[in-house]
C-alpha positions as a Markdown table, in Angstrom:
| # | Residue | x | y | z |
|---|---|---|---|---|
| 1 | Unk | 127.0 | 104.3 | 121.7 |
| 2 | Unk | 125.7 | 107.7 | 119.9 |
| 3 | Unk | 122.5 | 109.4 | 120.1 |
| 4 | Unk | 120.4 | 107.7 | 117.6 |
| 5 | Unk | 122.0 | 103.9 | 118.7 |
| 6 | Unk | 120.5 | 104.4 | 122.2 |
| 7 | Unk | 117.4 | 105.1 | 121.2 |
| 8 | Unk | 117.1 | 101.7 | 118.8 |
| 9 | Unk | 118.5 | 99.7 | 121.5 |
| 10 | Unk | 115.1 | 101.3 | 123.7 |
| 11 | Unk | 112.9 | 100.2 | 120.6 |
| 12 | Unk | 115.0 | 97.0 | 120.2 |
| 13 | Unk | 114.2 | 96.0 | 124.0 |
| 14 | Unk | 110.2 | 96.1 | 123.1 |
| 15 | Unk | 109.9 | 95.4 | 119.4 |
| 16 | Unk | 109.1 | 91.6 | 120.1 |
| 17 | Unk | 106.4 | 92.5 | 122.2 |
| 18 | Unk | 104.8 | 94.5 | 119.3 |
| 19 | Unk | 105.7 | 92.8 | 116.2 |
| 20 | Unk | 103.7 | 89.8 | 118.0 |
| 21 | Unk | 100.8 | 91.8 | 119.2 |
| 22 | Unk | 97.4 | 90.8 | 118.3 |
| 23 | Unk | 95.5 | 93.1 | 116.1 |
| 24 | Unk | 93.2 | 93.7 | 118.9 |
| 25 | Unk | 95.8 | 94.9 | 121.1 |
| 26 | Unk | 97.3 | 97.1 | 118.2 |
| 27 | Unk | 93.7 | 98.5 | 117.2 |
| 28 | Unk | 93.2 | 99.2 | 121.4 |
| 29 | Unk | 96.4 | 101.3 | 121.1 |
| 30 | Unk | 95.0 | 103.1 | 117.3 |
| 31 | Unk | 91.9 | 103.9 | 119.5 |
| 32 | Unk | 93.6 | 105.0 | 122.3 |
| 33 | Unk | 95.7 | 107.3 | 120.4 |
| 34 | Unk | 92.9 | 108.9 | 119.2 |
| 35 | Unk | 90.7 | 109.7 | 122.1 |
| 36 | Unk | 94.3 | 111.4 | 123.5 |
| 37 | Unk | 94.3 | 113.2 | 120.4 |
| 38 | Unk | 90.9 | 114.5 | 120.7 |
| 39 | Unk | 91.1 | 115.1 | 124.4 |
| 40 | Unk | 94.3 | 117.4 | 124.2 |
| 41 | Unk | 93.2 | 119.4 | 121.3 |
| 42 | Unk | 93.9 | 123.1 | 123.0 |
| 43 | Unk | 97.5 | 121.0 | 124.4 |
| 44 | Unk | 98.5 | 120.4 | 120.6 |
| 45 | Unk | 97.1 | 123.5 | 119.2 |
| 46 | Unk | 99.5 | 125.8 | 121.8 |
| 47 | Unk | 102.8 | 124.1 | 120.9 |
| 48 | Unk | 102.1 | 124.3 | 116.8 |
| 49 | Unk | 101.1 | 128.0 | 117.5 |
| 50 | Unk | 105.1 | 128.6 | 118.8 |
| 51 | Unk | 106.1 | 126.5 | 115.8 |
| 52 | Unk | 103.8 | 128.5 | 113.6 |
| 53 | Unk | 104.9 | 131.8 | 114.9 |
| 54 | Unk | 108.5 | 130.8 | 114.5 |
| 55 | Unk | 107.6 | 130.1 | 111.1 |
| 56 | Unk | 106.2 | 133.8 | 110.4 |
| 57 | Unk | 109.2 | 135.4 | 112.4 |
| 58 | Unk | 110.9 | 133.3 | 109.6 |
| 59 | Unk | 109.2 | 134.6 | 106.8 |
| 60 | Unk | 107.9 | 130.6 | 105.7 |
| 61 | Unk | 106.0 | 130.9 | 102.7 |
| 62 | Unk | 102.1 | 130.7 | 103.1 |
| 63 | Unk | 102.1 | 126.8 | 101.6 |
| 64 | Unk | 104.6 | 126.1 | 103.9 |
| 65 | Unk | 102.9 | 127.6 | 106.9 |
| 66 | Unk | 99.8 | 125.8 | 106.1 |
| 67 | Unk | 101.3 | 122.1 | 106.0 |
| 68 | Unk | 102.5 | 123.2 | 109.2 |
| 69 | Unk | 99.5 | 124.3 | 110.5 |
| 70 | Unk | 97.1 | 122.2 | 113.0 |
| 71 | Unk | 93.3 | 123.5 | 113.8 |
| 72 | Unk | 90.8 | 121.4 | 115.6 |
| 73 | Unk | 89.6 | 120.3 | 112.3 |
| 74 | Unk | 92.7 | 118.8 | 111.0 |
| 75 | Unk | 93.6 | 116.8 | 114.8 |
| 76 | Unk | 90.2 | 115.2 | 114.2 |
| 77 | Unk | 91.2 | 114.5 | 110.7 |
| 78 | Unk | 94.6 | 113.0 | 112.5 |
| 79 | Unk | 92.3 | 111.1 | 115.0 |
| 80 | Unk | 90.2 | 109.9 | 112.6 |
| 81 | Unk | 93.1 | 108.4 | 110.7 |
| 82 | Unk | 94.0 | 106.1 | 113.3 |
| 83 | Unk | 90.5 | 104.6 | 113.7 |
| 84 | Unk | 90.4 | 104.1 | 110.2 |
| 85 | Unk | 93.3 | 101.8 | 110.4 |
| 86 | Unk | 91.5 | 99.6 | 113.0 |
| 87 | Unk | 89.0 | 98.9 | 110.6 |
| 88 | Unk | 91.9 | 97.4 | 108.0 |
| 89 | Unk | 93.0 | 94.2 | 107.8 |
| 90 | Unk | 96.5 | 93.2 | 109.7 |
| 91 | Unk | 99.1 | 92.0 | 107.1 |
| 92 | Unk | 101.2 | 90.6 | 110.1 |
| 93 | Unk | 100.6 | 86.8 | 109.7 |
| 94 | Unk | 98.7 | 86.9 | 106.5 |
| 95 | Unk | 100.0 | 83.8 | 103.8 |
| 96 | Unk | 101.3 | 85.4 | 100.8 |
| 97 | Unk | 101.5 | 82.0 | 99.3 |
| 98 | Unk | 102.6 | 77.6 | 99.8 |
| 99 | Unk | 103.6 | 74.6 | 98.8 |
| 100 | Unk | 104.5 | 71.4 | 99.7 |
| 101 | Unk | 107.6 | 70.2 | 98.0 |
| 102 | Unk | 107.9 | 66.2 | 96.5 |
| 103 | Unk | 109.9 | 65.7 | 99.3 |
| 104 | Unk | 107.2 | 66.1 | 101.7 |
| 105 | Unk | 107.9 | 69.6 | 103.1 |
| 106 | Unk | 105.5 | 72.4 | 103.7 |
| 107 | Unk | 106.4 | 75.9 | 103.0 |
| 108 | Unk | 104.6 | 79.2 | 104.1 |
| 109 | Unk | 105.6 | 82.5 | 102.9 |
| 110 | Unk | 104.0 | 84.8 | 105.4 |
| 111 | Unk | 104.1 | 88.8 | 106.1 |
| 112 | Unk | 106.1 | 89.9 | 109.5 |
| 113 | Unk | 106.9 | 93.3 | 110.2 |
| 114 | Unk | 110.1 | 95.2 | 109.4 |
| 115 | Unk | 111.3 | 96.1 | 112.5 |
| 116 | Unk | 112.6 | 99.7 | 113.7 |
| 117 | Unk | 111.8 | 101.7 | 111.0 |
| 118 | Unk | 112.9 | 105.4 | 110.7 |
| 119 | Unk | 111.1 | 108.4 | 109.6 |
| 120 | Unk | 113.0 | 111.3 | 108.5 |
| 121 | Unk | 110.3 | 114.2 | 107.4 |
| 122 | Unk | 109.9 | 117.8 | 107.6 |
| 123 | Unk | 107.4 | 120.6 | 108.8 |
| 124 | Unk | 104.3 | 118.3 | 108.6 |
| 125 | Unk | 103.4 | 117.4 | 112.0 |
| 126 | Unk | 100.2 | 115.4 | 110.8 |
| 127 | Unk | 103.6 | 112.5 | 109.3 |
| 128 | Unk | 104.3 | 112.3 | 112.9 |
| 129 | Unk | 101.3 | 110.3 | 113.7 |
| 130 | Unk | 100.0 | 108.9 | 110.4 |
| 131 | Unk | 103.7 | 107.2 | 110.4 |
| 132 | Unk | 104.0 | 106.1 | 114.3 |
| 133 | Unk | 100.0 | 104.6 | 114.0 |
| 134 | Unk | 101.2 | 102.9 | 110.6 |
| 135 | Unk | 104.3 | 101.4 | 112.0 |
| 136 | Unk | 101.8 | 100.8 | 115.1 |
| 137 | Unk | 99.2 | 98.5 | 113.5 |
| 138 | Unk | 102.0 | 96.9 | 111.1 |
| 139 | Unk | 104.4 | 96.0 | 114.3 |
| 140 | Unk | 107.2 | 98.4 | 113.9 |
| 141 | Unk | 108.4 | 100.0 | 116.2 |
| 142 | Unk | 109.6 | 103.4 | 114.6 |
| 143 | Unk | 112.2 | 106.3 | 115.5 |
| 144 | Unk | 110.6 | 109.6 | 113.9 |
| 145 | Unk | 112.9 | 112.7 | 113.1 |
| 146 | Unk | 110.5 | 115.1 | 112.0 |
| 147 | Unk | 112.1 | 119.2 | 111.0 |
| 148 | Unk | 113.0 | 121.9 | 113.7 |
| 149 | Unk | 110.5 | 123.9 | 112.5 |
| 150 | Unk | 107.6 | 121.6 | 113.8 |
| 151 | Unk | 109.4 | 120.5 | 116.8 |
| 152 | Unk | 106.9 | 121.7 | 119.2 |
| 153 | Unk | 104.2 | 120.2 | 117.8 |
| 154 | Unk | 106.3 | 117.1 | 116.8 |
| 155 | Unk | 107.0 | 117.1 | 120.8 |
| 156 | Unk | 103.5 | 116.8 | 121.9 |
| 157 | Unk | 102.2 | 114.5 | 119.8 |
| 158 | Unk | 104.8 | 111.8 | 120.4 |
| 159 | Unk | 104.4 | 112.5 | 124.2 |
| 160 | Unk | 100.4 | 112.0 | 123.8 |
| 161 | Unk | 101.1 | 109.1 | 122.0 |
| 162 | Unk | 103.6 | 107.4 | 123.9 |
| 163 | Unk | 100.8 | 108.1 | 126.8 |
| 164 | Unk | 98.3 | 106.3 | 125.0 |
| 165 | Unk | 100.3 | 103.5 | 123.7 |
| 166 | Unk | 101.5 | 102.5 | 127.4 |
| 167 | Unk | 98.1 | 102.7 | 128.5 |
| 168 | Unk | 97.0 | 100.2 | 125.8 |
| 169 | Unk | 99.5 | 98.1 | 127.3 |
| 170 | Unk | 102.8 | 98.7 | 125.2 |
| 171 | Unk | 106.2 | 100.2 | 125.9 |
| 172 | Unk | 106.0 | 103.9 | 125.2 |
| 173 | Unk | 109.4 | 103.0 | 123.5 |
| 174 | Unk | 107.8 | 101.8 | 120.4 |
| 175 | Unk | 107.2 | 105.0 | 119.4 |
| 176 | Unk | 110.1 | 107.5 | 119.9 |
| 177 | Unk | 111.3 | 111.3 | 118.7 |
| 178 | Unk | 114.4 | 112.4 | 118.0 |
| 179 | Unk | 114.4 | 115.9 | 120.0 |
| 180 | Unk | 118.1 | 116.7 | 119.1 |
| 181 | Unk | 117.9 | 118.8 | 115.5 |
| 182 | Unk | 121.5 | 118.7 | 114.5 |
| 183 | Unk | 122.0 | 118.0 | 111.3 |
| 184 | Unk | 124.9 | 115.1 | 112.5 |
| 185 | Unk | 121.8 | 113.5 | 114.1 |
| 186 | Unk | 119.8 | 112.8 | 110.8 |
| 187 | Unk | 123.6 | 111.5 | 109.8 |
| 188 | Unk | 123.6 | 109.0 | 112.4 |
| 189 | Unk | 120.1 | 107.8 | 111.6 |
| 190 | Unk | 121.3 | 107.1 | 107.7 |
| 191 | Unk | 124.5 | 105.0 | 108.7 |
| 192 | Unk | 122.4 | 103.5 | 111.8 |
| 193 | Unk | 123.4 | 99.9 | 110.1 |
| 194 | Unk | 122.4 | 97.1 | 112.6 |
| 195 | Unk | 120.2 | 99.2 | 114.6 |
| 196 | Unk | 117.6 | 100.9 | 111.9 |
| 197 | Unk | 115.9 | 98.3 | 109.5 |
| 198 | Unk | 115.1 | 100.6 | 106.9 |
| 199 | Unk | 114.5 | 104.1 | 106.6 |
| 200 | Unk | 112.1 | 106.3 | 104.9 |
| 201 | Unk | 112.2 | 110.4 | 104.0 |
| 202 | Unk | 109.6 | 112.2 | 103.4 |
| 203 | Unk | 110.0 | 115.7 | 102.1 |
| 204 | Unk | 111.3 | 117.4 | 99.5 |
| 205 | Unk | 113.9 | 116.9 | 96.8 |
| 206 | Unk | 116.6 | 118.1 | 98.8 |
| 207 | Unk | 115.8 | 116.4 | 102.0 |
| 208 | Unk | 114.8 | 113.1 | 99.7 |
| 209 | Unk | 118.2 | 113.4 | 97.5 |
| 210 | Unk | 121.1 | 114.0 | 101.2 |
| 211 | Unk | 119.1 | 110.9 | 102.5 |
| 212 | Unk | 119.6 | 108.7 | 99.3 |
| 213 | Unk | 123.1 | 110.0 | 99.0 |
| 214 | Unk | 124.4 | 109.8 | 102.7 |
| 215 | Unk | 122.6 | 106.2 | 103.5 |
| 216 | Unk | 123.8 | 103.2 | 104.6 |
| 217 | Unk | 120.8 | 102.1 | 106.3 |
| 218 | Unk | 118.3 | 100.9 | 103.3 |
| 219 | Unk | 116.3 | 103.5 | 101.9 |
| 220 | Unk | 112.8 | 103.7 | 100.7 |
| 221 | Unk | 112.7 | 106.9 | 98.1 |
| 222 | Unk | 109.8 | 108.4 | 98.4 |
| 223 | Unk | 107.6 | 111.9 | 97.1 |
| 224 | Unk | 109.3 | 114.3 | 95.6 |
| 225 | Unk | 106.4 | 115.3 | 92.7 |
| 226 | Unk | 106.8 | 117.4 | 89.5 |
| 227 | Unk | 103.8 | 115.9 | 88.2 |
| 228 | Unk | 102.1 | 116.9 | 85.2 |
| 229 | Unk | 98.8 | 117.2 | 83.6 |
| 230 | Unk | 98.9 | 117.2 | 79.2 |
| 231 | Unk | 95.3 | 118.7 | 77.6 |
| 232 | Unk | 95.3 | 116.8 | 74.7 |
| 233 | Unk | 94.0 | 118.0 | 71.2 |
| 234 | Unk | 90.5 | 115.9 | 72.0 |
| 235 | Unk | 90.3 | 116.6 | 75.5 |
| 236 | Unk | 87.1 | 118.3 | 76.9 |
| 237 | Unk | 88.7 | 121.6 | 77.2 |
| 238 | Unk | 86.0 | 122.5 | 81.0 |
| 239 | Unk | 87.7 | 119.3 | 82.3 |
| 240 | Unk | 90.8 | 120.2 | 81.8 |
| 241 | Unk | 90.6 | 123.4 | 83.5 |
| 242 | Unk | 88.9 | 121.6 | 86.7 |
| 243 | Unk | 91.7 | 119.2 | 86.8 |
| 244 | Unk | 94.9 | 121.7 | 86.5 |
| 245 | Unk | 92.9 | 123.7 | 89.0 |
| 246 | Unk | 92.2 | 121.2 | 91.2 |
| 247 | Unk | 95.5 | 120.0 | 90.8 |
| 248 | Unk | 97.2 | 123.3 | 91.6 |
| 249 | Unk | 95.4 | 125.1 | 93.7 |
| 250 | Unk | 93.4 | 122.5 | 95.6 |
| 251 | Unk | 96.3 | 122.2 | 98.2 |
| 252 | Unk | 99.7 | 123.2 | 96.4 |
| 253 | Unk | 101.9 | 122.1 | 99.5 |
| 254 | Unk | 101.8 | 118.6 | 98.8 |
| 255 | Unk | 103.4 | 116.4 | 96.1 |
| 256 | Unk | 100.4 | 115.0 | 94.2 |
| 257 | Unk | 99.7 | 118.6 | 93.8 |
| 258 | Unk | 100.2 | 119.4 | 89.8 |
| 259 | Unk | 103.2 | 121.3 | 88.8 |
| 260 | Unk | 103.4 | 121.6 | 85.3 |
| 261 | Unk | 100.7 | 121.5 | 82.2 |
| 262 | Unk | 101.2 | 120.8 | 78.8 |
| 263 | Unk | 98.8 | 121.8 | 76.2 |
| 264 | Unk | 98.3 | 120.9 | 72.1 |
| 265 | Unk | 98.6 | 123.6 | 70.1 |
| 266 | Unk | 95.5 | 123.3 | 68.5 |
| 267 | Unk | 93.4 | 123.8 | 71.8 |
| 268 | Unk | 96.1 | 126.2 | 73.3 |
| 269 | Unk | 94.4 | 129.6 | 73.0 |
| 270 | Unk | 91.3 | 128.5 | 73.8 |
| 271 | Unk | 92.5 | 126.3 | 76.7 |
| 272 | Unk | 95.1 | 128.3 | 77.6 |
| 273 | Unk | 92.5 | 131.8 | 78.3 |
| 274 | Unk | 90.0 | 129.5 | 80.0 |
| 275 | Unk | 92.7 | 128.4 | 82.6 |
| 276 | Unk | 94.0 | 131.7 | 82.9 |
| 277 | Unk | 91.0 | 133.1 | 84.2 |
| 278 | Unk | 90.7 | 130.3 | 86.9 |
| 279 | Unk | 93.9 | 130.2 | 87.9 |
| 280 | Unk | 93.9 | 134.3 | 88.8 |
| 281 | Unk | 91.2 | 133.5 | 91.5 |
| 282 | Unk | 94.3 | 132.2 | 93.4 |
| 283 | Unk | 96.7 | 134.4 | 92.3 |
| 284 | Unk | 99.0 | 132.1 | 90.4 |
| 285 | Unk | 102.0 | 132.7 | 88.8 |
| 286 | Unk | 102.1 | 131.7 | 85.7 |
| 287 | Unk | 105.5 | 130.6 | 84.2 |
| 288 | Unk | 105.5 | 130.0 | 80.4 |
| 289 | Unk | 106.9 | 129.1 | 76.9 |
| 290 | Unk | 107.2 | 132.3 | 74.3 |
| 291 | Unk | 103.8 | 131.0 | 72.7 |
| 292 | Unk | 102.0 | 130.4 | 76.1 |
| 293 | Unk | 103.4 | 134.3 | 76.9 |
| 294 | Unk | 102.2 | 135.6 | 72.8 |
| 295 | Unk | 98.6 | 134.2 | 73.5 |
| 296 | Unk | 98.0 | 135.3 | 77.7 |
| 297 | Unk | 100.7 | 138.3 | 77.4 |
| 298 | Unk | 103.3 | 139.9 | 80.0 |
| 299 | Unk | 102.1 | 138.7 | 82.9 |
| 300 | Unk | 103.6 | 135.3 | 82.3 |
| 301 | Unk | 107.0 | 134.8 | 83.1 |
| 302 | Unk | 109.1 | 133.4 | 80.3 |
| 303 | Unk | 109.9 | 129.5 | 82.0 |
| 304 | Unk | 113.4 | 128.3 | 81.8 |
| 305 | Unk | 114.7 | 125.0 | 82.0 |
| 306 | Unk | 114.6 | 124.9 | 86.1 |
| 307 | Unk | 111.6 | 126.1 | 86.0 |
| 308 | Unk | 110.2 | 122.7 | 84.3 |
| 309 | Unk | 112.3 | 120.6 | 86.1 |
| 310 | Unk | 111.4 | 122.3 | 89.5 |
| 311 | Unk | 108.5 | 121.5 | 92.5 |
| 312 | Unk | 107.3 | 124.2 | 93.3 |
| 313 | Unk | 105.1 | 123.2 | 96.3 |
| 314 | Unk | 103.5 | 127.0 | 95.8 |
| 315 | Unk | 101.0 | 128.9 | 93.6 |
| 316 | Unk | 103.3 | 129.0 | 90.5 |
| 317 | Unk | 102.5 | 126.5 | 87.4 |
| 318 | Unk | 105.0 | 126.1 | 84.2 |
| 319 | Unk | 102.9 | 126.0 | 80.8 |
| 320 | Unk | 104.3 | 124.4 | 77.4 |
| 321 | Unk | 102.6 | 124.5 | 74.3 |
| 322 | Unk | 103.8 | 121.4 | 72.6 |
| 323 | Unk | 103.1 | 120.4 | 68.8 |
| 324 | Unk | 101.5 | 116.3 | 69.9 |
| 325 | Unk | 101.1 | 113.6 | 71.7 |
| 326 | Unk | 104.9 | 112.7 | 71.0 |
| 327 | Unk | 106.4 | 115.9 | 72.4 |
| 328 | Unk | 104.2 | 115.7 | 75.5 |
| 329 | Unk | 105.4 | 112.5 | 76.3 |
| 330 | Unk | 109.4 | 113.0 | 76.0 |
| 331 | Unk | 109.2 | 116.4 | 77.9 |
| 332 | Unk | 107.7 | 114.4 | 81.1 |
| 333 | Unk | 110.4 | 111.6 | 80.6 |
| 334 | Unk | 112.8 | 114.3 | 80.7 |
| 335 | Unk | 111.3 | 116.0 | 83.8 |
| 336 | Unk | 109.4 | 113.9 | 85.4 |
| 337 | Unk | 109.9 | 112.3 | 89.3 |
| 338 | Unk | 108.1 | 109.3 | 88.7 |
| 339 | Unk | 105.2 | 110.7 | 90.8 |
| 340 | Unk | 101.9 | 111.1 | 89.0 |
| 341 | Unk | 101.1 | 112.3 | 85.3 |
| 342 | Unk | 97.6 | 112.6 | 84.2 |
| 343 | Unk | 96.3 | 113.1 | 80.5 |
| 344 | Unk | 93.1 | 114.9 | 79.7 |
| 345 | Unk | 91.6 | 113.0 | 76.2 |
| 346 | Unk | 88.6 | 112.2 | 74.7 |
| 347 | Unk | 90.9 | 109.6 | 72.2 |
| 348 | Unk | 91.3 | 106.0 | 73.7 |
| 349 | Unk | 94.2 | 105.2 | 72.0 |
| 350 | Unk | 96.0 | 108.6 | 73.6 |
| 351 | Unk | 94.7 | 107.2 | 77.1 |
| 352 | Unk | 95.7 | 103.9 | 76.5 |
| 353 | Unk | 99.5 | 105.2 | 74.7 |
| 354 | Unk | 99.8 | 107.4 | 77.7 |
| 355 | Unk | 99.5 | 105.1 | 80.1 |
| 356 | Unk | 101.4 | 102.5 | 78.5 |
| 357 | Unk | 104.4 | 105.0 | 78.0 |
| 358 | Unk | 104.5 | 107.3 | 81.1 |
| 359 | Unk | 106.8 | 105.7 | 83.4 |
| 360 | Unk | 105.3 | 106.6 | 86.7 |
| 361 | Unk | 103.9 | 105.4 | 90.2 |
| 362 | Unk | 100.3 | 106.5 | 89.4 |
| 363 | Unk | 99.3 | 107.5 | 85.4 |
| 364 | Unk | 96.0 | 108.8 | 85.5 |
| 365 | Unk | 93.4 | 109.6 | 82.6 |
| 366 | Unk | 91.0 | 112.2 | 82.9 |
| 367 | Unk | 91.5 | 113.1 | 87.1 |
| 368 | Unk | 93.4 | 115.0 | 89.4 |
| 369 | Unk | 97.0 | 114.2 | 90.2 |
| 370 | Unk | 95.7 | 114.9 | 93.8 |
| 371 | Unk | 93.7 | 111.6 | 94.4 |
| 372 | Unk | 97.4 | 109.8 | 95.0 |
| 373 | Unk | 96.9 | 109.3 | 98.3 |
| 374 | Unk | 97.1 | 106.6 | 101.0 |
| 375 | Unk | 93.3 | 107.1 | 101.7 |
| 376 | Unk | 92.0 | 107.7 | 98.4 |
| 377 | Unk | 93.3 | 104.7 | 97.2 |
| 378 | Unk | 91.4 | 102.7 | 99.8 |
| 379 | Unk | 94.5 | 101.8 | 102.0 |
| 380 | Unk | 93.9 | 103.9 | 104.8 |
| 381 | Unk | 96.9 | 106.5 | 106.0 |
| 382 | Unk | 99.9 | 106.0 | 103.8 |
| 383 | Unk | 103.9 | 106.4 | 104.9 |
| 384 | Unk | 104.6 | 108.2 | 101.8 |
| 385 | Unk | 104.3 | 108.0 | 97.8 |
| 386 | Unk | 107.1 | 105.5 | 96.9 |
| 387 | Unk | 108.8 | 106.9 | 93.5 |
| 388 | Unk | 111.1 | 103.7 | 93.5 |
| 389 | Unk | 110.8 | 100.1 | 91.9 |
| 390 | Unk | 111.8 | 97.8 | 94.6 |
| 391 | Unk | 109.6 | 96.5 | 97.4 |
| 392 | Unk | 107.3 | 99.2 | 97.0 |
| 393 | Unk | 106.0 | 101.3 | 94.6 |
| 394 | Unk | 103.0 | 104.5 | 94.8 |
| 395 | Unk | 101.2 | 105.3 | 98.1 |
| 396 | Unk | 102.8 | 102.9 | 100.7 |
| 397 | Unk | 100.4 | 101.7 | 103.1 |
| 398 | Unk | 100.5 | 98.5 | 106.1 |
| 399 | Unk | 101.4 | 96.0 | 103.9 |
| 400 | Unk | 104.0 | 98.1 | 102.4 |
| 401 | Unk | 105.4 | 98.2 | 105.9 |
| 402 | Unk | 106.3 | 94.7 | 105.9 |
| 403 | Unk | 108.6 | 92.0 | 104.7 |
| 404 | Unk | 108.2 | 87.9 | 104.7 |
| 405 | Unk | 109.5 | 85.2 | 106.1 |
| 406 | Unk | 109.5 | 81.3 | 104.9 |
| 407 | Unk | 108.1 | 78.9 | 107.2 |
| 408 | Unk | 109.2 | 75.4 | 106.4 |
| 409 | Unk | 108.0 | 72.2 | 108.3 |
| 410 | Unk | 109.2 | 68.7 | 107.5 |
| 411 | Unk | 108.9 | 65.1 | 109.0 |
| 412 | Unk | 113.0 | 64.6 | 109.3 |
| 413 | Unk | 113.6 | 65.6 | 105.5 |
| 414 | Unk | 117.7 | 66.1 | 105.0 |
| 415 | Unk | 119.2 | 67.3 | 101.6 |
């Protein structure tokens, strides 16, 4: 028995006990969490200061060093998070839908949880409890392999929160860390067949892509985001320039943050000197076609073909001037992950066309990539932005952490 099997046969032993839980019991723990969370602030804030400094002996970019970053500010956020989810409905036990057959029999198709589900993520030690509280309150037990260069913080949180979940009554098991950082580890969490139910990475391309390609264990694809913003030829041209910047600069760490703009020529040199000037209060580099370069000058880099096709998670933007609506539309097919894509129009038809043709998760008109988001969307802390088709789909929250079941109850009914 390897590494990873060991520690699904601890969350195997105690998974019944949670997946039938009462939500009152699973809110206790939420709470519970929480008020550990809040109560070992300076605790948490020491460990992500070795991870942080680590991270500058490494030379991690700034972006990078801020996702990584927790202040008292953000553990509230964190805490705050898992209260939230007390206050959402429990989509263990709720009727999806039922009949009763001609033959007399009743069936119920009801929402039961997964199972062990398995996290594998990377420097963002606020994943390591928005996916354990998640898994929590939807009766998963979960096994969470977050990156080596959060591990201290990674370490204390799942140790406050294994506290908290055995005070509430629980088996500290249901929430557990891989603390071993080998690479053969993550391995033996994708071909964990038997033990892991389905796992879910959350990263970037390249941690998303060795996941999808080394799995055996189902796999959930989510987040990677090259997501675009296209300034149409009606568009209100001060909107526009709110939303890119909002898109880029807000937080440019994340993947709902914007990557790419495309602009119609006829509003480019207008548009294009506006955005400019906004953009430079951040200091970002600007990477562009030969006409994006002809009308803002040398200080845009000529872009190349990675450069479109690239997240840059970072203050760095790619700019096309394209001739319509038409040429907007195939260069985000071409380069799109399937994240979000947001127009900026004044034309209904455009919006509606848009929408109707950009094959994404979330296709927004007329506001900021960066409202796709668990919370935003009303659903409370999210698991990740699904970019695939099957079971789930955009930000994944509790329901999206379950499966069904048919119940079926005769009188003596045989085939």
């Amino acid at each position: 028995m390897n590494y990873i099997e060991r520690l699904a046969t601890n969350a195997k032993a105690c998974k019944a006990d949670l997946a039938n839980a009462s939500s009152s019991q699973k809110n206790d723990a939420l709470l519970e969490i929480a008020h550990v969370l809040r109560r070992c602030k300076q605790r948490i804030m020491e460990q992500n200061e070795l991870d942080l400094e680590n991270a500058r002996l490494r030379k991690m970019s700034p972006s990078m060093q801020d996702r990584l970053a927790l202040d008292e500010k953000r553990i509230d956020s964190i805490a705050n998070a898992c209260e939230k989810l007390t206050m959402l409905d429990d989509p263990v036990g709720q009727i999806e839908s039922g009949s009763v057959r001609p033959n007399g029999m009743r069936i119920t198709k009801v929402r039961v949880p997964m199972g062990i589900i398995g996290i594998i993520y990377e420097a963002r030690p606020n994943v390591t409890v928005d996916a354990a509280a998640l898994c929590l309150k939807s009766g998963n037990a979960v096994i969470l392999r977050g990156g080596k260069e959060a591990f201290n913080s990674n370490k204390i949180l799942v140790d406050l929160m294994r506290q908290a979940v055995e005070t509430a009554g629980f088996s500290p098991d249901i929430i557990q860390l891989v603390e071993d950082t080998d690479r053969q580890i993550a391995v033996e969490m994708m071909q964990a067949n038997g033990y892991i139910d389905v796992l879910i990475p959350r990263g970037g391309a390249q941690l998303i892509n060795a996941v999808v390609q080394s799995a055996t264990v189902p796999v959930i694809e989510t987040g990677t985001g090259n997501c675009h913003v296209y300034v149409d030829s009606s568009a209100d041209l001060k909107m526009a320039v709110d939303i890119v910047d909002n898109g880029k600069t807000q937080r440019p760490s994340v993947c709902n943050a914007v990557e790419s703009c495309l602009v119609h020529k006829s509003v480019a040199e207008e548009f294009l000197i506006m955005l400019k000037e906004r953009l430079d209060e951040h200091n970002v580099e600007i990477r562009g076609c030969n006409l994006t370069r002809v009308i803002l000058g040398d200080s845009v880099v000529p872009a190349d073909e990675d450069d479109y096709a690239t997240e840059f998670l970072d203050y760095i933007i790619s700019i096309k001037v394209v001739d319509g609506f038409n040429e907007a539309i195939e260069h985000i097919q071409k380069y799109s992950t399937g994240h979000s894509e947001c127009i900026v129009t004044e034309s209904l038809y455009a919006a509606e066309e848009f929408q109707k043709q950009i094959d994404s998760a979330a296709v927004y008109v007329n506001c900021s990539t960066r409202f796709t988001d668990g919370e935003e969307f009303g659903l409370g802390a999210e698991i990740g932005i699904s970019t695939q088709k099957l079971h789930a789909r955009g930000p994944m929250g509790l329901k999206e952490l379950t499966t069904t079941k048919y119940l079926i109850n005769g009188t003596g009914q045989i085939r």
